[in-house]
Structure formats: C-alpha cells, structure tokens
N, C-alpha and C positions, 0 to 999 in steps of 0.2 A: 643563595650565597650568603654568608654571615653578614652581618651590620659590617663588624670591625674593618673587614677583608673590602666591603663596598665603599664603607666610609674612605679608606686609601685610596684605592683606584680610579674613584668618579674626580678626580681635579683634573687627572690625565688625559681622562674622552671628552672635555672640552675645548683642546689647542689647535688649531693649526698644524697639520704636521711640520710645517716647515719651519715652526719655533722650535720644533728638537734640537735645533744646533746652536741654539741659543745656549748659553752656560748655565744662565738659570734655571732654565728648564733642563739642561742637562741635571744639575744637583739635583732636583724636584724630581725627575726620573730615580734619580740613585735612589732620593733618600725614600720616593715609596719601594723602589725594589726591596732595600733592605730591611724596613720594617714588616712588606711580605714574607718576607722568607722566613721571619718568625709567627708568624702564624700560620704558613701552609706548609704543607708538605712537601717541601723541593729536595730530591737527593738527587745524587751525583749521577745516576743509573738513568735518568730520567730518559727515552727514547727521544723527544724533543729534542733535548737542550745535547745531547750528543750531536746527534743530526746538522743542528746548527753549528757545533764548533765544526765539524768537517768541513760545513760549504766555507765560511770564515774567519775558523780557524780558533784556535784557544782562548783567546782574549774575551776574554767574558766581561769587561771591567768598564766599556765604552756604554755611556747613558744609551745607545740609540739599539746596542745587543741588549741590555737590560731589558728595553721598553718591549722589544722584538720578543723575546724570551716571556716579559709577563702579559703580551695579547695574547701570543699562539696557547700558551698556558689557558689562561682564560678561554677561551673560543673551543679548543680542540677537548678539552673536558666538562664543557656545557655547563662553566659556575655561572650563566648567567641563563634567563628565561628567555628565548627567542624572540617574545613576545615583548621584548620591552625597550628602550630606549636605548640602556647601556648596550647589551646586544649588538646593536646595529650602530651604536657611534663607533664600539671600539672596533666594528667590521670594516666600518666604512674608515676610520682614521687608520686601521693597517692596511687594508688596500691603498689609500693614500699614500703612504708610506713606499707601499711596492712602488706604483707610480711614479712620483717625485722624485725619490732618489734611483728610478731606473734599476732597480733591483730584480729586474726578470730571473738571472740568471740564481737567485738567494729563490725565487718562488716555485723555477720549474723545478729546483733541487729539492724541496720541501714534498712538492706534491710526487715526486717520483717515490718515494715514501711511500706505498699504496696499504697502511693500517689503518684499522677502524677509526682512531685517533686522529689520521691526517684526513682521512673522508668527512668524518665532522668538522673539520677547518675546512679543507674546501670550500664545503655544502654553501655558509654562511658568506664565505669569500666569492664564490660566485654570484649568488645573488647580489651581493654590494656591486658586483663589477655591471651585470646585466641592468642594476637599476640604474647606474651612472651611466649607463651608454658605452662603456668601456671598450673599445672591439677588440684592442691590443690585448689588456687582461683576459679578456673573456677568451680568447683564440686560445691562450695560455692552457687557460682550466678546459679548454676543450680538448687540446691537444694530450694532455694527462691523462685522458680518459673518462670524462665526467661527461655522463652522457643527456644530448640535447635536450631529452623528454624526461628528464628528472623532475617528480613533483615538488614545485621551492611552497615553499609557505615564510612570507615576514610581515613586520609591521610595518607600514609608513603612514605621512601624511598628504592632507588630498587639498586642493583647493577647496571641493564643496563638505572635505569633513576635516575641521581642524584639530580635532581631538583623535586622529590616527584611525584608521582601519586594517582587517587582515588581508593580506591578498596571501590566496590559493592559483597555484596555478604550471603550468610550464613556462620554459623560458620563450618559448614562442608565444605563449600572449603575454608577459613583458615587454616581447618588442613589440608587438601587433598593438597594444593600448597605447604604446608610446610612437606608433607612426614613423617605426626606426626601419626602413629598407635596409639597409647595410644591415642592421643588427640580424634580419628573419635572414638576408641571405650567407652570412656569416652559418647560421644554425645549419640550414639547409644544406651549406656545404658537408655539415658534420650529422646528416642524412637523420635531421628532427620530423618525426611526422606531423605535417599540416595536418590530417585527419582525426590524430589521436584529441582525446577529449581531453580539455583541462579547467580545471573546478567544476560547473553543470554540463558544460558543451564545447564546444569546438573551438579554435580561433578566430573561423571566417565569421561566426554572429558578432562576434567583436570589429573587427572589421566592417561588415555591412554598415553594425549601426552606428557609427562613429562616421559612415558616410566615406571612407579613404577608398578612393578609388584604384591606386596601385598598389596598397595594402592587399584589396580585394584580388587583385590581378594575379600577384604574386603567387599567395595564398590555392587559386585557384589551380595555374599554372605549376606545382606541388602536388596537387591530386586531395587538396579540401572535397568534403562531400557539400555540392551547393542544395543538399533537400533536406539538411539538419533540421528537425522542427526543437526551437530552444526552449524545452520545457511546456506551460501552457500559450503561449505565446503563439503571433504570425510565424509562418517559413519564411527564411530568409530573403525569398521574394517579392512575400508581402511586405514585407518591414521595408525594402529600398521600395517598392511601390508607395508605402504610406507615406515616406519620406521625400518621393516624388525626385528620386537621384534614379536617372536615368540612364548614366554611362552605368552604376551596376546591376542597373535592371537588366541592360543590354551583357553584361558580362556574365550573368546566372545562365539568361536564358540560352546566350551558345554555348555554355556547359550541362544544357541540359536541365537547368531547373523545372522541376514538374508545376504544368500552370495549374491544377485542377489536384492537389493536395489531399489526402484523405489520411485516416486513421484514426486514433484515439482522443486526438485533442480538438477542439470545438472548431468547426470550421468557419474559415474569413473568407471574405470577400476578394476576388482580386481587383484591386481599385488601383489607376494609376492617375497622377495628374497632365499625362502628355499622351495628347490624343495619337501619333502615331504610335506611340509604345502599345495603345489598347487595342491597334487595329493587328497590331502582332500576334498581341495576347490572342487574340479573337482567331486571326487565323491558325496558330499553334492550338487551336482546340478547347480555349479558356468557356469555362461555363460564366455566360455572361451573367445568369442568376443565382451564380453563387449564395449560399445564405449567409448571413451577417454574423457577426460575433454577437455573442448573449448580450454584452453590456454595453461595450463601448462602439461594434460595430457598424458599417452598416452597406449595404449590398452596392454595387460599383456604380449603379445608377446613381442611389442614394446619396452617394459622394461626390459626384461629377455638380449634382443638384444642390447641394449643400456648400460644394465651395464655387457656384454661378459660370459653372463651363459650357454654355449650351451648347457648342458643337461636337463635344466630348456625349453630351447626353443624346444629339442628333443621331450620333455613332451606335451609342449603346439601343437605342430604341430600334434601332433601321436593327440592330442585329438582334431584336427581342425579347431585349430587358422587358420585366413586367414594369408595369407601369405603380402596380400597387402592390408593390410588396413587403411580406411583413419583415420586419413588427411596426415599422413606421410609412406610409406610402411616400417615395421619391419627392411628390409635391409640396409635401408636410415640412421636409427638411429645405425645401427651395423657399417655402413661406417664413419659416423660419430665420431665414436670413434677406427677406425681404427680397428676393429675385423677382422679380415681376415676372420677364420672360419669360421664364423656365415653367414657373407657374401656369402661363397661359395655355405653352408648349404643349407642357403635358395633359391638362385637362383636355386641349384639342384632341390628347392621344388615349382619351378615355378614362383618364385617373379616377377613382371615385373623391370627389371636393369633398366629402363625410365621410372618410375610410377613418375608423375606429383605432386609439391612441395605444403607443406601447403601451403595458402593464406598469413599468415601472418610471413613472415621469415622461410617460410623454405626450404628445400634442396633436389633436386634431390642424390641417390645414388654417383654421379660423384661429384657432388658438396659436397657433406658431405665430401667425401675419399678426396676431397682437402683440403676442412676445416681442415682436420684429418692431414696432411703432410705426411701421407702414400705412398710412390713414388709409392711401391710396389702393393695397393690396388688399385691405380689410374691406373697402368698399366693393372691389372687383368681386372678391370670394363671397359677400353677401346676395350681388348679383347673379351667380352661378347657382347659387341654393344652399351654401355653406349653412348649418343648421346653427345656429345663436346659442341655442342649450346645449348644445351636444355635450354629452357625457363627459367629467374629466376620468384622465387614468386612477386606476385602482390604488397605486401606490405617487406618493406627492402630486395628483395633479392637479389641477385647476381650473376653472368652465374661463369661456373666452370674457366673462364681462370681470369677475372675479382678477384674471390676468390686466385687464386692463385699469382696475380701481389699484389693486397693488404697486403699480407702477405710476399709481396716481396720471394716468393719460386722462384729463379729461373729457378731450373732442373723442375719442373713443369710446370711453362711456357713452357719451350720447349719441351718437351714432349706432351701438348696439343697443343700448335703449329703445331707444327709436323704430328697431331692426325686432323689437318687442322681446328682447333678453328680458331675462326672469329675474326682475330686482330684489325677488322675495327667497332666492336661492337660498342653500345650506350648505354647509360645510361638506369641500364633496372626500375627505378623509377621516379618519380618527384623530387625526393632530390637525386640521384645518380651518380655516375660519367663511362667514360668510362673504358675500362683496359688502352690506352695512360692517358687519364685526373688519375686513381690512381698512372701510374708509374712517371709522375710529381709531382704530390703531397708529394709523398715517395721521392722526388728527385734521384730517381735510374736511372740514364746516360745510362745503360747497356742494362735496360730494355724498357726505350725511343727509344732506336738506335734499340733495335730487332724487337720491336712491328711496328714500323716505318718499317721497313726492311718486315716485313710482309704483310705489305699495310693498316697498320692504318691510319689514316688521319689525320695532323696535325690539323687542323680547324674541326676537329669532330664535331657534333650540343651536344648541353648541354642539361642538366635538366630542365625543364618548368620551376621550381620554386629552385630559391639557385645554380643554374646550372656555373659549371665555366668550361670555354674551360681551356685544356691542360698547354698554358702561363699562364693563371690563378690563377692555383692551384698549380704551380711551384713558380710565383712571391708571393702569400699568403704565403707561407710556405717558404719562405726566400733560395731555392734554386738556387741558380745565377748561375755555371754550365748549370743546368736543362736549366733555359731562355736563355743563349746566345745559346746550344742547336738547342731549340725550334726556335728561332729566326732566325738561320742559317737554318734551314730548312725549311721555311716559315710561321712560324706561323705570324697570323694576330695579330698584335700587338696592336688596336684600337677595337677589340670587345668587346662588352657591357657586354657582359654574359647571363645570362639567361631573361626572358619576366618578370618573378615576383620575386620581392625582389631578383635583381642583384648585385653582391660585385663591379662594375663597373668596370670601364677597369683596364688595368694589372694597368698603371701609376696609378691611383688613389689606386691602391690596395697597391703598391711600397710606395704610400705619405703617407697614412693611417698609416704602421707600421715603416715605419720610415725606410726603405731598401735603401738608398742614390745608393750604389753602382749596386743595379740592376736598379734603377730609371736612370744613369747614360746609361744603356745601352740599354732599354727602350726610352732614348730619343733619342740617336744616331740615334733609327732606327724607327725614325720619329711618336715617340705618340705623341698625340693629347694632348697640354700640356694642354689647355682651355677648353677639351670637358667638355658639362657639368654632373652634378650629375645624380643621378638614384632613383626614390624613392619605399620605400619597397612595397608599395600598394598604388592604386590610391588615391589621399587624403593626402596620408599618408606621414612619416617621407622623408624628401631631403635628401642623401647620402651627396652630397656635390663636388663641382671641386677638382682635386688633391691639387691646393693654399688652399683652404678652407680646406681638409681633415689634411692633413697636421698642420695648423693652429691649428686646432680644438682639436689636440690628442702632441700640442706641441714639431713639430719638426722642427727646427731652420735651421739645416744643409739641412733640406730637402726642406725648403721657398729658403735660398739663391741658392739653385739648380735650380729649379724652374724660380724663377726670373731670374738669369743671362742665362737661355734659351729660356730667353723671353715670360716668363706666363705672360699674358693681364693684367694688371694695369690700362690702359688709354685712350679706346675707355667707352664708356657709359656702358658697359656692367663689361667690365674690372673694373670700380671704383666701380661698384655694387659687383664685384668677391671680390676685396681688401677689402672693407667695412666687408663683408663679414666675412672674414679671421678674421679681427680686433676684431668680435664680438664673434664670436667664442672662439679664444684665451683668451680673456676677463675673458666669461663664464666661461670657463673650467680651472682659475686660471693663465694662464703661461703668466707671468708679463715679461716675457724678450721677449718672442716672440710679448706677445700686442706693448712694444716698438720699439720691431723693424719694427714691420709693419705702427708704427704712424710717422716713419720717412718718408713713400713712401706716405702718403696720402695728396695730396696736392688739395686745391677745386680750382674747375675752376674761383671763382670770385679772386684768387690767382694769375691767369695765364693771366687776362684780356682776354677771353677767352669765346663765346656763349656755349648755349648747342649744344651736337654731339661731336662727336669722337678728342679724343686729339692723336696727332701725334705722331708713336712712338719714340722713342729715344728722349723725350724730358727730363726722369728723369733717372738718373743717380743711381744702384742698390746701394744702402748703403749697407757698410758692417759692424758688429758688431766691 
C-alpha cells in the first residue's frame, strides 16, 4: 500500500468504533475520505460502493458510509498485507462496527454478494469474528456460505510472544485453543470436520494437551481420530498419560485409543501416574516394557521410580516390567531422586546396583544417589556392592566422587573416599575436568588438601579439548587461596593446558581477567611471563601472550605488572609482542591503555640501532 494512502488511514484504525458518532471524528472520517479519493482509484461503477447504496440507499455523504465504503475498499482489494497490524485492526474495528450498531442486516446483504471481491472481505471478517468469540457474527459468515474448514491464516498477539505470531489453521482450532464449547458446537452444527487436519495435525492434539476435558469430549464425540500421532511426538495417549489427566486417558481409551502404538516415529513408553489407569492399560493388552523415548524418555517402570510411586511400580513388576532396562535401569532413576524404598524394592527384585549408564548423561545407581545428596542411600548402595569407580557415560558424564566434589558434598567425598574412590581420577570426557581440577574450580581448600592427601595428583593430565590442569581452573575462577595452594604443592605453573582450543597457561589466564593479585603470585614462582599464545584450532583464532591478552580485554594494572617483571618489549620478537598489545587495545576501544603502551614503543631508527635484538634495560617502564 503506498505511504501517502497509509499515512491517511492509520489515525482511523485506532478509535473506538463507538467515537464514529462523535462529530469530530465524523469530520476526521470525511476529511480522510476526501483526500482518499484523490489518490485512489474510486469511480462510480465501483461493485462495492453500488452494493452499498442498495442496502442504504444513495446518501453517500454520512461520516459512518464514508468510513463503511473506505474499510470494505481496503479489505476486499488486499491494499493491506494480512500480515500485519493495520489488517486486522481495520478488520476487527469493521466487525465492530457490524456489531455495535447491530448492522446484520447491511452484512448479510454485503456477503450475499458471492464475488471474488466479497470472498476476500469475508475471509478476513471472519476470522475477526472467530477470534473475538463472536457466535452471532460468525453464524452470519456461516450462514452465507463460508465454509467451517476454511484454512484462516492471521496475525495476533500471545501472552508468551508479545511481538505477534502467525496462527495457521481452521476455525476449529480457533475455538478448540480458546476452550470455546459454543464456538466448536456452533461449527459442528455447520457440519466442520473434527478429523480434518489443521496447520500439522488435528484439533483433538490441541485439546488433549491443553488438558480440556469437554473440549476433548466434544471433539471425540464428532468422530476426531484418537491414534493421530502429532508429528515426532507421544500419541495422544501418551501425552494425557505424561500429563497424568486421567478423565482423558479414560476418554481415548473408550474411543479406542491403541495402547501399544507402532509405526515410523520412535516409540514411548506408556507411563501413567494413576495406578488404576495402568492396571487398565495392562489389561487392554499395554506392553508393560514398552521402550523409552531416545532422549527424554523413559520405560513406565522407569517413571513410576522416578517420580517415587511404589505401588504403581509393585504393579508394574508383579506384571513384568524388567527390572533393568535400558538405557537407564529403573533403580538409577529412583536413586536419582533419592527414593530409598523403591531402591531397596528393586534390588530385592534383582536389579543389577552396577547396571551401565545411558550414553548420553547418564548415571549409574551410585552416581544418581550422589546427584540426589542422599548420604543415607549412598551408604545403602555401597553396602550392596555399588562399584565407587564405575565408569561415567560416554557423553557429559561423571564417576560418583567426581559428582560429589562438584557439588561440593563434602561427607560424600569422604565417605567414597573411604569406600576407596579413585582420588587420582581423570577427566572422564573431552570437555571434563578431574575430582582435584573441580575442587579448584569451586575454590574448596578443604577439599584440594583431602583429595591431595588421598593421592590425587597435582599435574593430573586434562581434557583433550577445553582441558584445564588443576592451577588452571583455580586461576580462571579468581581463587587465589586455591593457587598459592596449588603452587605450594607443586603444581606446574607453565602448563599449556589442554591439545585443542587451550585457555593457555595459568599467567595468561590471570592477564586475561584482569586477576593482578594471583598474577603477582604466579610470577614469583617463575611463569613464563613471554610464553606465547595458543590457538583455538589449527588455522584458527591466536589466544594471545599474557601483554597482549591483557591489552586486549583492557587491563592497565595488569600491563604495568607485567612490564615491571620484565615482559619482552625489546628483542625482535618483543616489539612484535608490544605492537601487538597496541593494536589490540586499539581495537577493543581502551584509549588509556593504547596510550600507555604508545609511550614504550620506541622504533630502532629512534635508537640508531640495526635490526636484531635490542638490549634489555634500555627503556625505562613509564608509569601512568
């Protein structure tokens, strides 16, 4: 739509309808009609504007025909983008209009009109009416002909998205999101199929997971199919099982819901949380070992155990749930959540306490009961023969002492200590650290000195990739304690860190965030004040010398530290490092440190002076 023609008409899609009769806004009406009409196209032939003098008659002159005359205008020639505000105010401000001034008899006359023209004004006018709940309007646009299963597409706004979304859809999930009974049975009168699909899937998946239970009723009662599977998702059985809504578990299942699902999409669990619902499931033929979903699932045992229903899980075992099944065993997830009973339960019922962790994050028994801070459950599963070392999973996991130093538990620590866990561990991934490298990280003194005392190793090896020794992940995390520490007990104060994308040595990590005071003790005990940078991948990004890192993230106090410890300046290499720094600081805006580094930069045609190495102590560290 032009500026000009927008610039006119947007004062109008902000009013009340019920100001039309205002005089003001009557003039305000004329006076944009009339300056429309010179810039658009209006002749007298117009099928519209005929239309309308028939129903009310010639008088073209009243502010409220004017206004009438330039929405329909607007809407039924698509000058505006469906998609956008105007659109739908001026759809929603002439359905207002219908309403308010009780104008049915001006709209059924409009829509008996059955032209491409008046179809595109409907289209829009219905929607307005369905989104407002309208039942009178909407009867109207139903009774013309506009038929129930019409795909609408518009724009609105949501509670959870304030900046607008599109809804796709029929007018049956219109009403079905909006929990409008009258509205679906209004449709339904004008014979809308429940069944048909609208945007991915159906109505009733809207329904179920929205939890409406006479939504669901209605819907089903209509002849909805209750075995839609919605894309990769649960069937709409699982979804009110997950949800643990039980009136429409009960209404699937005497429509027929299949318990035992199959086909192309990954199969779930049927889990419910109401034990008489499962003894249903069970008798309708439900495979109680259904397998779990790839990621998020998990087999109905597994859930009964995870959210601590042990009559629910008495049920499932008496009907021969495995006790250990993958990818997680039953037990793992009750430990997890600290169930003692269930835990007991099941090893009574042969669980293996050592059954091997999902792939991706997950937990031995021992390891869960830590996760859980259960002292008590950690004791029982030690007592059973729960293994202390046991492997962690292949992707994020973690051994159970490891689990317990990160969470800083320390009667846990000593307890699997004690239980002879392996203080001298390693990093059980490629981005993982040891149980010494987390009790640095945490800066926990207490648990440095025990772990240590146990026979961890201060110089542990790291993580292939992101890997930080012990000093490391003490100097990152601004623990100065932890490093003097570390440092009194041998820690190697010049390792690099890990092979790929390394945080580089401690000092560089100290310059980086601007830690003077650990940097201070760090140097005493002889780092590498020039080593050089490290970069993330071959190729790839240069970390940078701690003068450069420093420089680079603007930290002043930590250049003049530096410098006066004699960081390289002035051999060949050195005016490459300063240069360096200079451009850096630049870059990254910090106009005091670029100054202060332009005072150290002196060129050798300055010095009278070949190329090669400039001698040290010839420049003197300026101070700010």
């Amino acid at each position: 739509m032009p500026l000009q023609m927008r610039t006119l008409v947007i004062p109008a899609l902000h009013r009340e309808a019920s100001a039309l009769a205002g005089e003001y806004h009557s003039n305000l009406i004329r006076d944009i009609f009339h300056n429309l009409c010179a810039v658009m196209p209006v002749t007298e032939d117009d099928d519209i504007y005929s239309l309308i003098r028939q129903i009310i008659g010639e008088d073209s002159s009243s502010a409220t025909t004017q206004f009438l005359e330039l929405a329909i205008y607007f809407l039924s020639n698509k000058l505006f983008d469906k998609y956008t505000d105007e659109y739908w105010k001026l759809n929603d401000e002439l359905l207002r209009w219908f309403k308010i001034g009780n104008h049915h008899r001006l709209l059924r006359g409009i829509l008996s009109s059955r032209t491409p023209t008046i179809d595109a004004l409907a289209e829009g006018l219905f929607a307005s009416a369905l989104r407002a709940e309208d039942l009178a309007l909407s009867r109207i646009f139903l009774e013309s002909g506009l038929k129930p299963d019409i795909e609408l597409s518009f724009f609105e706004y949501t509670t959870e998205n304030r900046y607008g979304v599109i809804f796709r859809g029929t007018p049956l999930k219109v009403a079905t999101q909006r929990s409008n009974i009258s509205l679906l049975k209004l449709l339904f009168e004008f014979h809308a199929n429940a069944d048909r699909a609208s945007g991915f899937t159906n109505v009733l998946v809207w329904a179920v997971e929205a939890g409406s239970v006479e939504v669901t009723r209605l819907l089903i009662s209509e002849g909805a199919f209750v075995n839609t599977v919605p894309g990769p998702g649960p069937t709409l059985l699982q979804a009110a099982l997950e949800r643990g809504n039980v009136e429409i578990v009960r209404l699937l299942l005497d429509a027929g819901a299949d318990v035992n699902p199959s086909g192309i999409y990954e199969p779930r669990a049927i889990q419910s949380k109401d034990g008489i619902e499962t003894r249903r499931l069970l008798q309708l033929g439900a495979d109680v070992n259904a397998p779990a979903g790839e990621y998020d699932g998990s087999t109905a045992l597994q859930a009964a155990a995870k959210n601590g229903d042990l009559p629910l899980c008495y049920t499932l075992v008496q009907a021969g749930a495995d006790v250990n099944a993958a990818p997680a065993a039953p037990g793992d997830a009750a430990a997890l959540k600290g169930h003692m009973d269930i835990v007991k339960y099941l090893l009574d019922r042969d669980a293996d306490v050592n059954w091997p962790p999902a792939d991706n994050g997950g937990l031995t028994s021992l390891q869960a009961a830590v996760r859980s801070g259960c002292t008590e459950l950690v004791e029982f599963l030690i007592t059973q023969g729960a293994d202390v070392n046991a492997p962690a999973a292949i992707q994020w996991g973690v051994t159970a002492l490891q689990e317990a130093v990160r969470t800083n538990s320390k009667p846990l620590v000593d307890l699997l200590l004690e239980a002879r866990a392996n203080a001298n561990d390693k990093p059980t991934t490629s981005y993982g650290l040891s149980s010494l490298q987390y009790a640095a990280e945490i800066g926990e003194d207490d648990l440095v000195e025990t772990l240590l005392r146990y026979g961890a190793s201060v110089n542990g090896p790291v993580a292939h990739r992101m890997g930080q020794t012990a000093l490391q992940a003490a100097v990152g995390n601004g623990h100065f304690t932890t490093v003097r520490l570390l440092l009194a007990k041998g820690a190697h104060v010049n390792h690099p860190g890990s092979i790929i994308e390394s945080f580089g040595t401690a000092l560089q990590i100290a310059a980086r965030k601007g830690y003077v005071r650990i940097a201070k003790v760090l140097i005493d005990a002889r780092a590498n004040i020039n080593a050089p940078g490290t970069r993330k991948r071959e190729g790839g990004y240069y970390s940078g010398t701690a003068l450069e890192l420093a420089a680079n993230h603007g930290r002043i106090d930590m250049l003049k530290l530096l410098l006066n410890a004699g960081a390289d300046i002035t051999t060949g290499a050195g005016r490459r490092q300063l240069g360096n720094a200079l451009e850096r600081a630049t870059r990254s805006g910090h106009d005091a440190v670029a100054k202060f580094l332009e005072c150290h930069q002196v060129s050798k045609e300055d010095m009278g002076i070949a190329d090669g190495s400039v001698e040290a102590g010839v420049f003197q560290i300026m101070e700010e």
